[in-house]
Each structure stands twice: as structure tokens, then as C-alpha cells.
Backbone as XML, in Angstrom:
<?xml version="1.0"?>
<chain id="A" units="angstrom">
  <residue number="1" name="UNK">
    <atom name="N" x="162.234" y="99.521" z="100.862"/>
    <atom name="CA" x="161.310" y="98.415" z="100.828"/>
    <atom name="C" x="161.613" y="97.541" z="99.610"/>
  </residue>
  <residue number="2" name="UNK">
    <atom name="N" x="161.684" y="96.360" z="99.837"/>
    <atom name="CA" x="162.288" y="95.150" z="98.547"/>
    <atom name="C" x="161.047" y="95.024" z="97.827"/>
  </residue>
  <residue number="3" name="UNK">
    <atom name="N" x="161.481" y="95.296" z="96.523"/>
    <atom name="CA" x="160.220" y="95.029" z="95.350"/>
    <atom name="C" x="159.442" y="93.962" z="95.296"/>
  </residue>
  <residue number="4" name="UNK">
    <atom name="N" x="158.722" y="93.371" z="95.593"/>
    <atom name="CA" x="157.872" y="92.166" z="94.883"/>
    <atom name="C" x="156.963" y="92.137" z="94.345"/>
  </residue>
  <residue number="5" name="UNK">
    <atom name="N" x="156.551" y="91.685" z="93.272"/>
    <atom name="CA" x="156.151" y="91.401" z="91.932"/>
    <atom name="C" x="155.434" y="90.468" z="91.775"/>
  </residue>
  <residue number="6" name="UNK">
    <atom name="N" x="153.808" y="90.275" z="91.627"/>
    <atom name="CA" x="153.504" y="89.062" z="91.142"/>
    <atom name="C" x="153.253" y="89.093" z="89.461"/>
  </residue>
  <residue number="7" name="UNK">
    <atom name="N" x="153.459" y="88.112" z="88.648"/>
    <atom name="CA" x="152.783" y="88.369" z="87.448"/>
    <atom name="C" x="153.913" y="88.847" z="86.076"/>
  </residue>
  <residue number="8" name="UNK">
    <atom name="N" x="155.188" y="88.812" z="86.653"/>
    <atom name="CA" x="156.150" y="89.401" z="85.599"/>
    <atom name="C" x="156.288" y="88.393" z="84.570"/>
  </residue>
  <residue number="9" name="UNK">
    <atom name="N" x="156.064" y="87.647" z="85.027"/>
    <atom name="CA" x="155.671" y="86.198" z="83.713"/>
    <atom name="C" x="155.061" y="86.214" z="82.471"/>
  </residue>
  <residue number="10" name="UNK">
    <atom name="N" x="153.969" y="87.816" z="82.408"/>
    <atom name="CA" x="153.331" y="87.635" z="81.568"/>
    <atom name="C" x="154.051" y="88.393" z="80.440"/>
  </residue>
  <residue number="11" name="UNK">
    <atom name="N" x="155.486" y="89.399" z="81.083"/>
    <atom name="CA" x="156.022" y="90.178" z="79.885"/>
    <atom name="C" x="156.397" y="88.950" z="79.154"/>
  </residue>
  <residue number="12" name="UNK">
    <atom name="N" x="156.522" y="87.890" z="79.272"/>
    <atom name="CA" x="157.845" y="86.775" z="78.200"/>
    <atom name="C" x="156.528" y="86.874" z="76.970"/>
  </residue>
  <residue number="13" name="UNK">
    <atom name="N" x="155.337" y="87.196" z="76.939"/>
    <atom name="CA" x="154.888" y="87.031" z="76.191"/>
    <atom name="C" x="154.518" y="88.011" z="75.046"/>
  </residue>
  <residue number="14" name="UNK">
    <atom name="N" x="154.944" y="89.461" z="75.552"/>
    <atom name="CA" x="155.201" y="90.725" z="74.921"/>
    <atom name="C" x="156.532" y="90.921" z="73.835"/>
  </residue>
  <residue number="15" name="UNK">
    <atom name="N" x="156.996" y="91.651" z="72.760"/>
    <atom name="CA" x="157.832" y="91.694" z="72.220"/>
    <atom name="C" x="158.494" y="92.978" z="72.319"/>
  </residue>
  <residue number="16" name="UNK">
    <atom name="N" x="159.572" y="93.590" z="72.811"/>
    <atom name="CA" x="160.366" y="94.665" z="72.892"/>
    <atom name="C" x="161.477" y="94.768" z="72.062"/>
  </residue>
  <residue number="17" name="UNK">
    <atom name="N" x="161.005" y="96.121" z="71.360"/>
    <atom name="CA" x="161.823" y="96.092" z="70.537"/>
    <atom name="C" x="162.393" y="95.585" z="69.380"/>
  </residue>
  <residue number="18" name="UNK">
    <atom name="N" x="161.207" y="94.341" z="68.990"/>
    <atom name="CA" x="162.087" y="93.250" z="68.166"/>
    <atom name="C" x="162.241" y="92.231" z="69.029"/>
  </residue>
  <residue number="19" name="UNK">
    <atom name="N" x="162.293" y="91.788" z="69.701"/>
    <atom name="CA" x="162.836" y="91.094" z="70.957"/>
    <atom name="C" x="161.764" y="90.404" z="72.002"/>
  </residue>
  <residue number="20" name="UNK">
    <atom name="N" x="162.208" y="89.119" z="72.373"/>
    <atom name="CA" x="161.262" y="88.386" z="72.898"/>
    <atom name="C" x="162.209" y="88.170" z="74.443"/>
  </residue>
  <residue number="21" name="UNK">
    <atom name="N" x="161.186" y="87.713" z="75.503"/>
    <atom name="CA" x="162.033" y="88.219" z="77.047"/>
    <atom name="C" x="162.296" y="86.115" z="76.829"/>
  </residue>
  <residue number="22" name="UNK">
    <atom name="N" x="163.461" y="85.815" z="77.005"/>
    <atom name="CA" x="163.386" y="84.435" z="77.061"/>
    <atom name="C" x="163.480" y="83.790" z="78.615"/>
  </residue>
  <residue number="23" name="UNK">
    <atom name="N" x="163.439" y="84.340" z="79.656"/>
    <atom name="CA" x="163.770" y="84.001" z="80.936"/>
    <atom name="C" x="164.170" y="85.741" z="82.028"/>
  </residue>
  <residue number="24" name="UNK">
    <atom name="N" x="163.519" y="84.850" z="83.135"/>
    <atom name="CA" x="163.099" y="86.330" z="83.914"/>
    <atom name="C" x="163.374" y="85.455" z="85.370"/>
  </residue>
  <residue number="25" name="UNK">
    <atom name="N" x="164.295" y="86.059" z="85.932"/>
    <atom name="CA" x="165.038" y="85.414" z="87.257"/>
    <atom name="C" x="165.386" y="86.423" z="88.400"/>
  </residue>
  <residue number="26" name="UNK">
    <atom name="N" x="165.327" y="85.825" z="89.479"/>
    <atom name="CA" x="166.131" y="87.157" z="90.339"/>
    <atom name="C" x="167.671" y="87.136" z="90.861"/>
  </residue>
  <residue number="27" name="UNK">
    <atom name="N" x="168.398" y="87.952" z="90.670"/>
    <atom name="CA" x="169.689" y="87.406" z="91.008"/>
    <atom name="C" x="170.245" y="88.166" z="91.964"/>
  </residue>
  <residue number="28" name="UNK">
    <atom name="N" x="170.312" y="87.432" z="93.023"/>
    <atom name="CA" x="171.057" y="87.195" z="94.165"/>
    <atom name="C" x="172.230" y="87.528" z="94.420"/>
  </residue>
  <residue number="29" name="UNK">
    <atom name="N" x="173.516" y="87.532" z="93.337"/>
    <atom name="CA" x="174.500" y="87.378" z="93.801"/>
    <atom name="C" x="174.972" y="89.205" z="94.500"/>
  </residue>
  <residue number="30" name="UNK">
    <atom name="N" x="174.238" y="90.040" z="94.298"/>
    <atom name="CA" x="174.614" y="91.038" z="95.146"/>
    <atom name="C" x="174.201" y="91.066" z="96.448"/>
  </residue>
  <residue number="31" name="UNK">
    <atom name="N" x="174.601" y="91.595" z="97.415"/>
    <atom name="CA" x="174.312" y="91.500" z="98.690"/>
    <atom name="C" x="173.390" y="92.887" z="98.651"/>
  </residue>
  <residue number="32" name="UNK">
    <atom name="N" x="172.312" y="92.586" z="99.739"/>
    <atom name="CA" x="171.254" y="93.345" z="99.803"/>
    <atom name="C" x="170.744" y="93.945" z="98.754"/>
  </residue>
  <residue number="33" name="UNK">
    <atom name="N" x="171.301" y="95.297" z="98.660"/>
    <atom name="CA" x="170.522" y="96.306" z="97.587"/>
    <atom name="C" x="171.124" y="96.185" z="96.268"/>
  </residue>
  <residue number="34" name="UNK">
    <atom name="N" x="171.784" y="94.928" z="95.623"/>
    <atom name="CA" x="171.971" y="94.416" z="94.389"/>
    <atom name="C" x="171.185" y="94.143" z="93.894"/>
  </residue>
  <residue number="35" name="UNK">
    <atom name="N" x="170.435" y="92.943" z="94.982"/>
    <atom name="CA" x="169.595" y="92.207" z="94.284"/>
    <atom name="C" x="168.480" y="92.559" z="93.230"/>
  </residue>
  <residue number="36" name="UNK">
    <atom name="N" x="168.086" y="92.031" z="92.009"/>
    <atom name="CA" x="167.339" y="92.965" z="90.855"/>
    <atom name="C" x="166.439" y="91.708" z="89.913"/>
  </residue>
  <residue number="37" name="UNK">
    <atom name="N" x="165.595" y="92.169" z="89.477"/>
    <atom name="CA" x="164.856" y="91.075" z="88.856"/>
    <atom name="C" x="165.640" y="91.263" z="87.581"/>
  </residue>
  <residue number="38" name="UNK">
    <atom name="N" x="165.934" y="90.061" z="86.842"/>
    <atom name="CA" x="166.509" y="89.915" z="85.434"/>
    <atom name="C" x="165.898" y="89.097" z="84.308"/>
  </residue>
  <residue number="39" name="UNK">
    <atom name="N" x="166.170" y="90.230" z="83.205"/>
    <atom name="CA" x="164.960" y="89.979" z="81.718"/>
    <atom name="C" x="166.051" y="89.273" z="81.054"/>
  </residue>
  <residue number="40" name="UNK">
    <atom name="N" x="166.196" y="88.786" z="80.110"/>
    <atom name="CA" x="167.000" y="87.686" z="79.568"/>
    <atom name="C" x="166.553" y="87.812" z="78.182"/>
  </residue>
  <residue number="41" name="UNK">
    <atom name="N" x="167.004" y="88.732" z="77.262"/>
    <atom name="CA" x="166.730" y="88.269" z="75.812"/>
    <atom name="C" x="167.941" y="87.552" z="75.430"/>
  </residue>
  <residue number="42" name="UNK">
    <atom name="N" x="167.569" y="86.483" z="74.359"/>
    <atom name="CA" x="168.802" y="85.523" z="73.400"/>
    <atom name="C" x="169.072" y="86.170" z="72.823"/>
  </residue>
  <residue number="43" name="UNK">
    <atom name="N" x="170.010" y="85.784" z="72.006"/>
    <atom name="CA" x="170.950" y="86.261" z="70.640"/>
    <atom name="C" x="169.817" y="86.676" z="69.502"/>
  </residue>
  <residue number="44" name="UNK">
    <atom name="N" x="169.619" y="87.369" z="69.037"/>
    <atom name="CA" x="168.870" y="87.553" z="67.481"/>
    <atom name="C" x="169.748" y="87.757" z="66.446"/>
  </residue>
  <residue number="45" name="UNK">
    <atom name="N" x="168.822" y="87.480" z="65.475"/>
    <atom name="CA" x="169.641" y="87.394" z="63.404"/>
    <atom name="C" x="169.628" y="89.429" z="63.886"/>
  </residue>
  <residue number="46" name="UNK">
    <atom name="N" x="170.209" y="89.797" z="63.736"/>
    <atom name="CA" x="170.564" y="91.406" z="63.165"/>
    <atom name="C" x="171.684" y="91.505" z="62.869"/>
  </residue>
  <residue number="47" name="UNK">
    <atom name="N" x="172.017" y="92.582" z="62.110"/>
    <atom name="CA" x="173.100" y="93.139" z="61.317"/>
    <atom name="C" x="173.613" y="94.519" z="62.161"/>
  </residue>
  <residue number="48" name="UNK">
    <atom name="N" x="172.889" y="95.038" z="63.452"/>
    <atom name="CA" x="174.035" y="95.833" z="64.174"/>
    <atom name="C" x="174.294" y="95.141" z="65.308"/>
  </residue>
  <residue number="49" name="UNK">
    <atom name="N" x="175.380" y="95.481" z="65.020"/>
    <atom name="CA" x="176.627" y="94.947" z="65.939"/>
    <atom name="C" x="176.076" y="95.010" z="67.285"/>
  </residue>
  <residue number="50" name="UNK">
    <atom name="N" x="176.628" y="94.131" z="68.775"/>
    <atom name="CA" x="175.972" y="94.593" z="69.974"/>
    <atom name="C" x="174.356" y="94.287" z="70.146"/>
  </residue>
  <residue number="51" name="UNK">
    <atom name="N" x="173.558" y="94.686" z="69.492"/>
    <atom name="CA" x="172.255" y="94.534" z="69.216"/>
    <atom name="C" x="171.985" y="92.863" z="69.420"/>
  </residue>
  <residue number="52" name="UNK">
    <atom name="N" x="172.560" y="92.560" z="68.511"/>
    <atom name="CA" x="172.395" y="91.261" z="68.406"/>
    <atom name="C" x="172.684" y="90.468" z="69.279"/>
  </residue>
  <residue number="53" name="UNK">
    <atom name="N" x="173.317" y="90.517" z="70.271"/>
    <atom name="CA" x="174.087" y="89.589" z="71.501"/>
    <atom name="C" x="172.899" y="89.594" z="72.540"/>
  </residue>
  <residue number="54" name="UNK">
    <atom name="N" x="172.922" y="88.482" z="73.434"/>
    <atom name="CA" x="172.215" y="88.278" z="74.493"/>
    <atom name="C" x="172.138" y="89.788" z="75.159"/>
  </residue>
  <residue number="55" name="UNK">
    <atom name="N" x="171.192" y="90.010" z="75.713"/>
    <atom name="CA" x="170.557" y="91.607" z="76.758"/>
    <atom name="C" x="170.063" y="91.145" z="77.752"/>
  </residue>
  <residue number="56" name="UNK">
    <atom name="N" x="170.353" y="91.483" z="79.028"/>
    <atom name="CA" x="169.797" y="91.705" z="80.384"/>
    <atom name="C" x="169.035" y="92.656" z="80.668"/>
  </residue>
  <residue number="57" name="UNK">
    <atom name="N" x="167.779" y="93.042" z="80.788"/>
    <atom name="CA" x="167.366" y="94.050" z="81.075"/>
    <atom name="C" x="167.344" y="93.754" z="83.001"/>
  </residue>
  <residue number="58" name="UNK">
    <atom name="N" x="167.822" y="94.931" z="84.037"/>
    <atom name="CA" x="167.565" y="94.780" z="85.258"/>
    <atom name="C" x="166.636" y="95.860" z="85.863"/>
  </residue>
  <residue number="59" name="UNK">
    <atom name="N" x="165.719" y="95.022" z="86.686"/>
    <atom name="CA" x="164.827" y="96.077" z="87.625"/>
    <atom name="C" x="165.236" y="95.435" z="88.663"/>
  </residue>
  <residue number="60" name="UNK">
    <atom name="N" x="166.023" y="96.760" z="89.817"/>
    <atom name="CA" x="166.611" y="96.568" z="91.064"/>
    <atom name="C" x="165.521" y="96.738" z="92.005"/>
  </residue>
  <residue number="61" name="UNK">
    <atom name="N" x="165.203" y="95.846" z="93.407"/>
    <atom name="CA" x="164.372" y="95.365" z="93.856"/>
    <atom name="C" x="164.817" y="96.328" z="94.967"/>
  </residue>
  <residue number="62" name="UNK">
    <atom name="N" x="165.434" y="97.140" z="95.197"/>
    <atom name="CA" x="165.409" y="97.924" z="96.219"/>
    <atom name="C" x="165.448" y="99.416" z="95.711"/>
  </residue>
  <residue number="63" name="UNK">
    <atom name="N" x="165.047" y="100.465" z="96.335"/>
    <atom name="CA" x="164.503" y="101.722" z="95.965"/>
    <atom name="C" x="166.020" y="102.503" z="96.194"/>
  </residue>
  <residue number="64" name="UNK">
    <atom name="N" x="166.392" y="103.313" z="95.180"/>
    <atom name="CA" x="167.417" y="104.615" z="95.717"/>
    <atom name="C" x="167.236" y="105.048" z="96.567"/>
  </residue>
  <residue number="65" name="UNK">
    <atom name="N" x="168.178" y="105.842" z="97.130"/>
    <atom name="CA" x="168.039" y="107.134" z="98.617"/>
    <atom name="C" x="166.807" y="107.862" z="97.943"/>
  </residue>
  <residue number="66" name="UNK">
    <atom name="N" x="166.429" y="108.053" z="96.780"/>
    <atom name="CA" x="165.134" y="109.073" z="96.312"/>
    <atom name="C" x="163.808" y="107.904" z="96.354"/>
  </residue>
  <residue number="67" name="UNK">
    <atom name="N" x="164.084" y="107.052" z="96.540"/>
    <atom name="CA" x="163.132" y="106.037" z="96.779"/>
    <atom name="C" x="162.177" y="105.313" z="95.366"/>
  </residue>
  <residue number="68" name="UNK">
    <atom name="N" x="162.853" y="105.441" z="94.545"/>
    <atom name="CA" x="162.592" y="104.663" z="93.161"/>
    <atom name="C" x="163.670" y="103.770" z="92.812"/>
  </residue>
  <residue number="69" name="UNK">
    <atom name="N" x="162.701" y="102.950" z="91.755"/>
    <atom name="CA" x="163.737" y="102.195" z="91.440"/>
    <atom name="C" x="164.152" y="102.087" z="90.387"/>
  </residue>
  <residue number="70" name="UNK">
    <atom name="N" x="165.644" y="101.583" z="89.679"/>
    <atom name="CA" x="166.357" y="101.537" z="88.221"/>
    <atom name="C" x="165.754" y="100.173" z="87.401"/>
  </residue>
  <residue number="71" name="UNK">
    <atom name="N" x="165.434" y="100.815" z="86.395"/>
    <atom name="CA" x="165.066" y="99.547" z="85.081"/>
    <atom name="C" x="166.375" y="100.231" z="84.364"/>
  </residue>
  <residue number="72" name="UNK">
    <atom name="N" x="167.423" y="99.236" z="83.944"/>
    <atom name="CA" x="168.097" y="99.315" z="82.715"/>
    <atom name="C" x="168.795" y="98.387" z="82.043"/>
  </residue>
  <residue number="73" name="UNK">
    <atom name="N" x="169.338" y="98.102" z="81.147"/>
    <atom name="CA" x="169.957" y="97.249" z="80.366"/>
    <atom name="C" x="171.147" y="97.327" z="80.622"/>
  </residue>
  <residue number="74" name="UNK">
    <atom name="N" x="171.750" y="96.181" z="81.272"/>
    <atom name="CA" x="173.268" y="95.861" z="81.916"/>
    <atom name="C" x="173.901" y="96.002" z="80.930"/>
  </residue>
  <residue number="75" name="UNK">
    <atom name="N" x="175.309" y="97.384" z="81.625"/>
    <atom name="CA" x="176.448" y="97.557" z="80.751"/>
    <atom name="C" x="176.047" y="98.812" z="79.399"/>
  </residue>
  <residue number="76" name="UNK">
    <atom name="N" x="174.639" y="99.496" z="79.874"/>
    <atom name="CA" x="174.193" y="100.407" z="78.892"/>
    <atom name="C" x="173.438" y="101.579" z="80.140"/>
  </residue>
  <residue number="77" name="UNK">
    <atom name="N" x="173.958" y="101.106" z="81.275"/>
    <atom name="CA" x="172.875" y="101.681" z="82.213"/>
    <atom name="C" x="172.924" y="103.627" z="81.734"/>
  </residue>
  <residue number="78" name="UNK">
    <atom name="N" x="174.168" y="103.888" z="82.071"/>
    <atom name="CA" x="173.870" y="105.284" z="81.764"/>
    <atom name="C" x="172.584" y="106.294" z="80.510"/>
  </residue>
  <residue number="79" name="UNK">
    <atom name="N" x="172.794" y="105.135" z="79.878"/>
    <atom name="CA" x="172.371" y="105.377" z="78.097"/>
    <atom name="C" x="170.872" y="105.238" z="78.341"/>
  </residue>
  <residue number="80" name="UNK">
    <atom name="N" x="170.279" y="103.750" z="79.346"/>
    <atom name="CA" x="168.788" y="103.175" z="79.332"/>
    <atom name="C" x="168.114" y="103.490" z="80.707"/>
  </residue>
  <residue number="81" name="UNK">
    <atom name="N" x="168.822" y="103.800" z="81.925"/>
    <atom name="CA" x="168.212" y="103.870" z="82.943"/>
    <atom name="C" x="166.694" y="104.483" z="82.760"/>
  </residue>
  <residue number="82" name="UNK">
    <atom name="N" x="165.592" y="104.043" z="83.386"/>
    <atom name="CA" x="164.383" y="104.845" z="83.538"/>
    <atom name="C" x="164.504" y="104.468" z="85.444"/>
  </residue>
  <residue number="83" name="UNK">
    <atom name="N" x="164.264" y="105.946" z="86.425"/>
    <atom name="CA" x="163.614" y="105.768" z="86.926"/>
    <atom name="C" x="162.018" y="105.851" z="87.307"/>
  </residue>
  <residue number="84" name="UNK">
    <atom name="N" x="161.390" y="104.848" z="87.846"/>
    <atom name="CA" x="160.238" y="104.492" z="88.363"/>
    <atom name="C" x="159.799" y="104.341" z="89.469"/>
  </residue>
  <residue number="85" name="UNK">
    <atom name="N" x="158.593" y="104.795" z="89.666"/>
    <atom name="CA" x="158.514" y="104.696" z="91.610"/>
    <atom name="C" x="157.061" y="103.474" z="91.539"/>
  </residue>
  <residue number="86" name="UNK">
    <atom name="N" x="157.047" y="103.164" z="92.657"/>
    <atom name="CA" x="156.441" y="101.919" z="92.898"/>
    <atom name="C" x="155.130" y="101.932" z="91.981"/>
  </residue>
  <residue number="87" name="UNK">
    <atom name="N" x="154.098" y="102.540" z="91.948"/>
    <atom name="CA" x="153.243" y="103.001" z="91.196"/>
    <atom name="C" x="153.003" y="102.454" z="90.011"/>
  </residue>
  <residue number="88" name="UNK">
    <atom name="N" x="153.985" y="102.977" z="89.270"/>
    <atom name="CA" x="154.291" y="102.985" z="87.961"/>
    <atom name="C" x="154.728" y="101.352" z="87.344"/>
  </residue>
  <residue number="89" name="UNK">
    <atom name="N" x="155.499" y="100.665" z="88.939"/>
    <atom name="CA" x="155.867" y="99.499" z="88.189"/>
    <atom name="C" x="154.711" y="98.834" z="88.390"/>
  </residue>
  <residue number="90" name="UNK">
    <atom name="N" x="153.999" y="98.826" z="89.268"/>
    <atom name="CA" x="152.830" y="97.976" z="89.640"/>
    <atom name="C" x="151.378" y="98.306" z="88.698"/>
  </residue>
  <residue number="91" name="UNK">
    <atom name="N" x="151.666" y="99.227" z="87.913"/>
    <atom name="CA" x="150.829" y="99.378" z="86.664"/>
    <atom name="C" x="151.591" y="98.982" z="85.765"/>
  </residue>
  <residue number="92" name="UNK">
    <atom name="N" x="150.868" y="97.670" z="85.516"/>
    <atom name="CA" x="151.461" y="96.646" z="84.229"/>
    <atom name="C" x="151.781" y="97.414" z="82.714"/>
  </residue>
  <residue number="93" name="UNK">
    <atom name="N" x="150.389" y="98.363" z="82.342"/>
    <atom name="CA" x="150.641" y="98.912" z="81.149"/>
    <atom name="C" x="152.078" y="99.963" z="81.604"/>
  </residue>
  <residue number="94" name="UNK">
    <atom name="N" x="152.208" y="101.170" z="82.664"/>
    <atom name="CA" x="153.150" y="102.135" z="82.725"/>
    <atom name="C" x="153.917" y="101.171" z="82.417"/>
  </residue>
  <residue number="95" name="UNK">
    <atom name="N" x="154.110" y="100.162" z="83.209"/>
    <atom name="CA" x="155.504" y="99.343" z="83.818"/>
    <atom name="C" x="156.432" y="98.996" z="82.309"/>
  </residue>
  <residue number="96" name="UNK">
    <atom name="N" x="155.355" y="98.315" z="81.537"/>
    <atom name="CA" x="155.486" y="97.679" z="79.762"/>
    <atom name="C" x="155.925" y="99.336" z="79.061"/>
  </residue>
  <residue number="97" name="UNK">
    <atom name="N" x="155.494" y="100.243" z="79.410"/>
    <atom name="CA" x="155.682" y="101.745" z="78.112"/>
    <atom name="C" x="157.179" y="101.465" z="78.870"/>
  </residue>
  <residue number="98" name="UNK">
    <atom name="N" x="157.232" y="101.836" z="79.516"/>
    <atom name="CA" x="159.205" y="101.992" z="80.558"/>
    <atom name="C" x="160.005" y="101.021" z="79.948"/>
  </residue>
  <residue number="99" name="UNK">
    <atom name="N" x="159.342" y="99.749" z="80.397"/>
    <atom name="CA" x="160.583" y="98.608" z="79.731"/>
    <atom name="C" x="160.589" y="98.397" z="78.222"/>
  </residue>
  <residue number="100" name="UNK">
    <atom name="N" x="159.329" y="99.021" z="77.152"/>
    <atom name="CA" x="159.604" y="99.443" z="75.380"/>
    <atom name="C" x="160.837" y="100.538" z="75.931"/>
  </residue>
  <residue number="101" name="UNK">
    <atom name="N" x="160.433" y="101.230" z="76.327"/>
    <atom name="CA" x="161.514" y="102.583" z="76.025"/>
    <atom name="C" x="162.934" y="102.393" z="76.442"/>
  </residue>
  <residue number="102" name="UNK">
    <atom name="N" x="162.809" y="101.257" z="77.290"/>
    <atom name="CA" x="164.627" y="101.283" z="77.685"/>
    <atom name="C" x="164.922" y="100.127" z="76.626"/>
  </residue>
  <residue number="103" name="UNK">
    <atom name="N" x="164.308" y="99.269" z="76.276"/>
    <atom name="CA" x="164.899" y="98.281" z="75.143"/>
    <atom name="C" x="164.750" y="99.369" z="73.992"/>
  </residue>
  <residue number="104" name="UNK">
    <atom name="N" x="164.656" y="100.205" z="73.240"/>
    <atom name="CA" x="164.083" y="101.081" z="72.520"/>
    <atom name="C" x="165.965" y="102.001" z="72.203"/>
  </residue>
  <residue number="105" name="UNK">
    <atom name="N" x="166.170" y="102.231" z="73.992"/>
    <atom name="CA" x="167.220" y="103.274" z="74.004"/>
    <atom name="C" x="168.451" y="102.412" z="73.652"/>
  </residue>
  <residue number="106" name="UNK">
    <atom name="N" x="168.752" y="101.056" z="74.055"/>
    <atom name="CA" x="169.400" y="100.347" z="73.585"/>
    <atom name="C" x="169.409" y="99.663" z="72.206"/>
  </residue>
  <residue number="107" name="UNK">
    <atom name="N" x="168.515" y="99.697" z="71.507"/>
    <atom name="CA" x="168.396" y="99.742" z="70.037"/>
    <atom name="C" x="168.917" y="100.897" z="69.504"/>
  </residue>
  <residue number="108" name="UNK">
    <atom name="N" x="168.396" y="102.209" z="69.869"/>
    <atom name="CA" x="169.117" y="103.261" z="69.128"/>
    <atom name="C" x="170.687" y="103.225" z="69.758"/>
  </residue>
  <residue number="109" name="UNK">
    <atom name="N" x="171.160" y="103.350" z="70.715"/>
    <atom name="CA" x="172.508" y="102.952" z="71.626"/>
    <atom name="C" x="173.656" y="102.439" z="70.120"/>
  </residue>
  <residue number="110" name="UNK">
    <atom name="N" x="173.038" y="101.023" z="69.893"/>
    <atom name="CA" x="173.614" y="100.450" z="69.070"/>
    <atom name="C" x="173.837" y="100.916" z="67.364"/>
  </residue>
  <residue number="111" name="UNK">
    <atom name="N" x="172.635" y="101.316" z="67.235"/>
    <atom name="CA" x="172.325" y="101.843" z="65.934"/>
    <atom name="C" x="173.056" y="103.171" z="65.396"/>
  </residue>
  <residue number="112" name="UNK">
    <atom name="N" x="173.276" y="103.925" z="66.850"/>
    <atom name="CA" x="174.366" y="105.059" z="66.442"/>
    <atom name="C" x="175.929" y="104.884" z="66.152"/>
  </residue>
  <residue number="113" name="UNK">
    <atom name="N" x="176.253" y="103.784" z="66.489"/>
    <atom name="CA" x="177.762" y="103.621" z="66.861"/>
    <atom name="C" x="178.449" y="103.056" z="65.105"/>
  </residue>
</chain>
């Protein structure tokens, strides 16, 4: 079942991690079960490396064969994945603890290297 979401508008106004969401889009360019809603942080002033560069956070709009779905930070997925089942995203507060903790895992990610 394809995710839809009303209201994700209101994370741009939350801070993760240090980090402000600057644009929140859905992108298309995968066919079917690509498709994923996308968090968009800018560049920030920091001093670790990686950290600092633009971040995608993605929540994929279609459910695994286990029937949840992946929140993670593109190109860190192994490191940030949380899965979540519908529930959880549609509770705004769960949904917000999940997406601190995967911007969270990608802060430490960086911070170890």
C-alpha cells in the first residue's frame, strides 16, 4: 500500500540533530516501489567532515515484503535505516523520535570516522 502523508510540512519546522529540514519532495524518478518522500537538509558551518554537506533523509512510500517501511539517510542507509510500520509513521510524535534517531546515527556515522 503507497504511503500518504498529510502534514509532513510541519517537520521543516523541527530541528534534527542540529539541522533544519530545508525542502521535503517526493521523488519519482524510481519506478514503483522507489518512489520515497525526501527531507533535504543544506550545507551547515561544522568541522566534521561529511556532516556538513547537504543530507537526504528518505521515507520509501511503499512497504517491504515484511510490510514496513525504510526511513534513512541516502548513501548511509545501512548505518541509519529505522524500520517503521504504518502506525508509528502516522504518529507524528513516534514518527519525529525515528527521524531524531536516524539524523542522530548519521551524526555519530560521521563523528567516528
Amino acid at each position: 500500500m503507497e504511503l500518504v502523508i498529510d502534514g509532513l510540512d510541519k517537520l521543516v519546522l523541527r530541528t534534527f540533530s542540529g539541522r533544519k529540514i530545508s525542502d521535503i519532495q517526493i521523488d519519482n524518478k524510481g519506478v514503483g516501489r522507489d518512489t520515497s518522500y525526501v527531507f533535504t537538509f543544506p550545507p551547515i558551518d561544522s568541522p566534521i567532515d561529511g556532516w556538513r554537506n547537504k543530507m537526504e533523509v528518505y521515507l520509501c512510500k511503499f512497504p517491504t515484503q515484511d510490510g514496513v517501511y525504510e526511513l534513512f539517510v541516502m548513501g548511509l542507509h545501512g548505518v541509519t535505516c529505522s524500520y517503521l510500520d504504518l502506525k508509528q509513521i502516522r504518529n507524528i510524535d513516534i514518527f519525529q523520535a525515528h527521524f531524531i534517531s536516524t539524523t542522530a546515527r548519521a551524526q555519530r556515522y560521521w563523528e567516528s570516522l
